[in-house]
C-alpha positions as CSV (number, residue, x, y, z in Angstrom):
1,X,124.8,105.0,85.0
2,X,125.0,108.0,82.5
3,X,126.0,111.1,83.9
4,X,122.6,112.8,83.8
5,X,121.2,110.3,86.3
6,X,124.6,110.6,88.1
7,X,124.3,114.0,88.7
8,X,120.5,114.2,89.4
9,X,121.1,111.4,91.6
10,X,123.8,113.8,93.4
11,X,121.9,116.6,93.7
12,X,118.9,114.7,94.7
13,X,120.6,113.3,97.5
14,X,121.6,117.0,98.6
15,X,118.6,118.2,98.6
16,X,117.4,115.1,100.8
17,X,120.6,115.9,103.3
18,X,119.7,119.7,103.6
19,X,115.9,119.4,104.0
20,X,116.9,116.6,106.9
21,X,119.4,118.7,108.4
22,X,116.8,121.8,108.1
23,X,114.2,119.7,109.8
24,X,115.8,117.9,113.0
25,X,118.2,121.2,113.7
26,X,117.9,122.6,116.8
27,X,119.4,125.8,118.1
28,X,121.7,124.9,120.8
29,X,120.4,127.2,123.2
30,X,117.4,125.8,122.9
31,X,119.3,122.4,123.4
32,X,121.1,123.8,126.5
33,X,117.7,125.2,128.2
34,X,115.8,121.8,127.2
35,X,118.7,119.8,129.1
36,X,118.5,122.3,131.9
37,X,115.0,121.5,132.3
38,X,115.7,117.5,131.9
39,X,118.2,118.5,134.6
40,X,115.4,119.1,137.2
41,X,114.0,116.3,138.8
42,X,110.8,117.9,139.6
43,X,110.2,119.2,136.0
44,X,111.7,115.7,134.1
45,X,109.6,113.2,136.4
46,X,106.3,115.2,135.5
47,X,103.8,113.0,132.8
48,X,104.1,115.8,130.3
49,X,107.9,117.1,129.3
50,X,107.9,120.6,129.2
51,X,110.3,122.1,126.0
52,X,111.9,125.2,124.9
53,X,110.8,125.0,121.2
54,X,112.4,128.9,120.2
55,X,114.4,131.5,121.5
56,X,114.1,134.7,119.6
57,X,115.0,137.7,121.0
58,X,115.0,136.7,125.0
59,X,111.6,135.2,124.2
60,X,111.6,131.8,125.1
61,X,108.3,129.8,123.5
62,X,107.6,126.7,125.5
63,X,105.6,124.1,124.7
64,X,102.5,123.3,127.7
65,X,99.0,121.1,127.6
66,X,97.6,123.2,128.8
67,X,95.9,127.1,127.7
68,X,92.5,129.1,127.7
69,X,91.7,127.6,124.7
70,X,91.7,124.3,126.0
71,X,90.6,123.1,129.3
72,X,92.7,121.9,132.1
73,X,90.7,119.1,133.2
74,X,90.7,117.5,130.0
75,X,94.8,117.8,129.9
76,X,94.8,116.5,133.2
77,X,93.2,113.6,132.1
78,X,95.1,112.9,129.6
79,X,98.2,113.3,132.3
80,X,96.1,111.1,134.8
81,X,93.9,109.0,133.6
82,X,92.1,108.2,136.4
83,X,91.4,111.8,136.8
84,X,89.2,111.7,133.6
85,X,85.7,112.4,134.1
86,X,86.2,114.0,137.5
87,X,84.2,117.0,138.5
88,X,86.2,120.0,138.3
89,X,86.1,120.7,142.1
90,X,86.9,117.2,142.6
91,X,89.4,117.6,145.6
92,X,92.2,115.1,143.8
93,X,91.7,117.1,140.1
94,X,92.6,120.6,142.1
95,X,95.3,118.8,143.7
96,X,96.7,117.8,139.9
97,X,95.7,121.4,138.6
98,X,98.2,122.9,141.0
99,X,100.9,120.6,141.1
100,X,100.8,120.9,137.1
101,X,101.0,124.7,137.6
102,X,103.9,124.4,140.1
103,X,105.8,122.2,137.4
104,X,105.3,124.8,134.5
105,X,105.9,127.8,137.0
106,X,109.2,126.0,138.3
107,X,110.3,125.1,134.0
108,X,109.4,128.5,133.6
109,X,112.0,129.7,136.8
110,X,114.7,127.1,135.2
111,X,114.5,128.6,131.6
112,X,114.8,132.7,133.1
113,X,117.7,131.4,135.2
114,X,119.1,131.0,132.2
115,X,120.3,134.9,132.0
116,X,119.5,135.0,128.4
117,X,115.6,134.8,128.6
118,X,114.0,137.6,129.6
119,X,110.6,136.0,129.2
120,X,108.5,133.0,128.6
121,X,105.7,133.0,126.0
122,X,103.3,129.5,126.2
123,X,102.1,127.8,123.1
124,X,99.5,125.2,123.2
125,X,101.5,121.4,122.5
126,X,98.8,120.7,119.6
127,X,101.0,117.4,118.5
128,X,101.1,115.8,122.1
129,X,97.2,116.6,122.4
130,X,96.6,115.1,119.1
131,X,99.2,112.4,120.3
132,X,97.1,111.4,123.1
133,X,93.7,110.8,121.5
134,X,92.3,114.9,122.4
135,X,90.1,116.2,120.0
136,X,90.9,119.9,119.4
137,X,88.3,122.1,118.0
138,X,88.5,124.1,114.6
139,X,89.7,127.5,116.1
140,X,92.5,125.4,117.8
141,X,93.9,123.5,114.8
């Protein structure tokens, strides 16, 4: 090997090591509140995993399935599949709706527990949505 290829080879190889590290690092309080909430057995047995994806600031953004934007009967039945198609005052799709509320409220209680979070800001989980066959409109891509 001369030693052009040599050293583009080694800078090449750099470049690959940073851009991995850059991607797949996470801020280790991010980690710790993400294991907190793994932690909880009432949050970590729920169908969706709810995740600290930043903290900036006190400002924790968490990841949900749920938003305005995007209605909670069709997250639900991508949760529960047998819940698809319900009518929304179908008495066993209100009882999902709140116990999926009561799981983001109680993630929500684990992550300001935290004393470094002084509040929660919720961003749509697009990926998992996308994931799990939901087709998001235009103004939510």
């Amino acid at each position: 090997m001369d030693r052009f290829t040599r050293n583009y080879s080694i800078v090449l190889g750099l470049l690959l090591v940073a851009v991995l590290a850059w991607v797949l690092y996470e801020d280790p309080r991010v980690s710790e509140l993400n294991d907190r909430l793994e932690e909880a057995p009432e949050v970590a047995g729920y169908p969706y995993r709810f995740r600290v994806l930043s903290l900036v600031d006190g400002v924790a953004t968490m990841s949900t399935p749920r938003s305005s934007a995007f209605p909670v009967q069709q997250a639900l039945g991508i949760l529960f599949p047998h819940l698809a198609n319900r009518a929304q005052d179908a008495p066993d799709l209100m009882a999902a709706q709140q116990q999926l509320a009561t799981v983001q409220k109680r993630a929500q209680e684990i992550v300001l527990a935290s004393g470094e979070v002084k509040r929660v800001r919720w961003k749509l989980d697009r990926d998992w949505l996308v994931q799990h066959g939901a087709q998001l409109g235009t103004s939510l891509q």
